[in-house]
N, C-alpha and C positions, 0 to 999 in steps of 0.2 A: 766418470767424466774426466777428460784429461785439462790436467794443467796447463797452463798457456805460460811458460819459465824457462830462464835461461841464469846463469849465473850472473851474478853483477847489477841487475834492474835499477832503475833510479827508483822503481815505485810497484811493489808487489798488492797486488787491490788481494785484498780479501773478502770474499763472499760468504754468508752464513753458510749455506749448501744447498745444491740444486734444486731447483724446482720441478717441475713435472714437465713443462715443455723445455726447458734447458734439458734433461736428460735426453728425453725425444728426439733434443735437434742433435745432442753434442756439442751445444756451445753456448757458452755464458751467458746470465740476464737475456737470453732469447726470449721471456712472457712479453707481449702486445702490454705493455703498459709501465716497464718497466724504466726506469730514467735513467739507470747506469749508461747507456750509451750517450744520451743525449747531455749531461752531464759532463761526463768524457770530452767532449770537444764543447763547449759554450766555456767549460772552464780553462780551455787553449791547451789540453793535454795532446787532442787529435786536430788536424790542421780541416777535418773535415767530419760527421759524424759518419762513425765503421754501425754497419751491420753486425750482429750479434756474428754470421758465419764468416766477417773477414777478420774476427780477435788473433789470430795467427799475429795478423799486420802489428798486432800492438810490441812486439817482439822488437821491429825494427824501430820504434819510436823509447825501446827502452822501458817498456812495460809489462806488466804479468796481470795474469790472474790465476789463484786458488781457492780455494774453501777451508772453514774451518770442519765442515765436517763434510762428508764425500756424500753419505744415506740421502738423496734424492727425497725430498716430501711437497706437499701441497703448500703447506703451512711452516713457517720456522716455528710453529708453537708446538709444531710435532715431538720436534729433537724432545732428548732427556738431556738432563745436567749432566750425567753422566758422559754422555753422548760429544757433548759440548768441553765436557774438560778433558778428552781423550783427543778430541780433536786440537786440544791447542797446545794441547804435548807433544801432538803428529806436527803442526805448524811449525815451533818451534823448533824440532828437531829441520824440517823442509828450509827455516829463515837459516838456521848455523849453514846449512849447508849449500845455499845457494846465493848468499850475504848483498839481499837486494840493499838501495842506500835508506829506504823506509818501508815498512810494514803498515798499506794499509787496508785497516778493517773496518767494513761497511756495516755499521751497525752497534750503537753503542751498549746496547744492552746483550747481547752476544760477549763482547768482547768482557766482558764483567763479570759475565757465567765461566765465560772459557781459561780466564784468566785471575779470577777470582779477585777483581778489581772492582768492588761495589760502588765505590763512587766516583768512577770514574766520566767524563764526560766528553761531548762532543770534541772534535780539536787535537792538538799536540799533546804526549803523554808523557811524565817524567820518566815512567818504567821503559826498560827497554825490553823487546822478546830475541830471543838468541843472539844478544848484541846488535840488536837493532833498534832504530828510533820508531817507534810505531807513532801512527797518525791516524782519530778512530773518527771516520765519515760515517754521515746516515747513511742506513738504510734505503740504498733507491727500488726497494720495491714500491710498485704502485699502491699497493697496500696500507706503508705509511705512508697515511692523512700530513703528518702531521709537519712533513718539510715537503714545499712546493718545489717543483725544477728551478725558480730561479736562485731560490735560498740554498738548496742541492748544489746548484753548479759553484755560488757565491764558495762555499765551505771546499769546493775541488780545486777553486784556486786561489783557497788558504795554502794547502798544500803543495800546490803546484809552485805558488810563488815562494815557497821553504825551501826547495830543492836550489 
């Protein structure tokens, strides 16, 4: 699945790693239930909410998407740790060389694994990955119960109003 990146970004979103209909369609958070997009714009990042197939657009607005890991699953409970800290060696290597103005990663428990940041929490992070400020938002898969859309978008523009 390709990346949706250009140099410079004000806000590179990080995804754990595709799903099973994101790989299908070729484009991000495509699952029917998935709150990244509708997040996206409630939190004022999109002036309107994009379809999973028009993420290109987020390019012109100054935004990306990647993954921490590429291997497509059902489940992010798939991945291995292993899996997860290869991929944020592959990240960080992707943030030196594309130096969006934040790095952010959806999903706080990922980013712990991948980064080997055990306590780390929702929010602004002291650590930086390839000289970047990272910013670690939930999980907007539908799957986590446990942040609503509106709590979801509230946290997208913590970030948004940081920028």
């Amino acid at each position: 699945m390709s990346d949706v990146i250009k140099p410079g970004l004000d806000v590179l979103f990080c995804g754990i790693n595709p799903g099973l209909v994101s790989e299908a369609t070729g484009h991000h958070f495509a699952r029917p239930g998935n709150r990244f997009w509708p997040a996206l714009h409630l939190s004022g990042f999109t002036p309107r909410q994009f379809a999973p197939a028009e993420q290109e657009q987020l390019l012109d607005l100054n935004l990306g998407i990647t993954n921490v890991v590429a291997r497509p699953s059902a489940k992010a409970e798939e991945l291995t740790i292993d899996e997860l800290k290869a991929g944020g060696i592959e990240l960080t290597e992707k943030v030196e060389r594309y130096s969006p103005k934040v790095l952010a990663v959806l999903g706080v428990t990922v980013y712990r694994a991948a980064f080997n940041r055990k306590k780390a929490q929702v929010g602004p992070q002291t650590d930086l990955v390839g000289g970047v400020r990272v910013w670690v938002l939930p999980n907007p898969s539908g799957l986590n119960a446990h942040w609503q859309l509106p709590a979801l978008a509230e946290e997208f523009a913590r970030l948004k109003a940081s920028l």
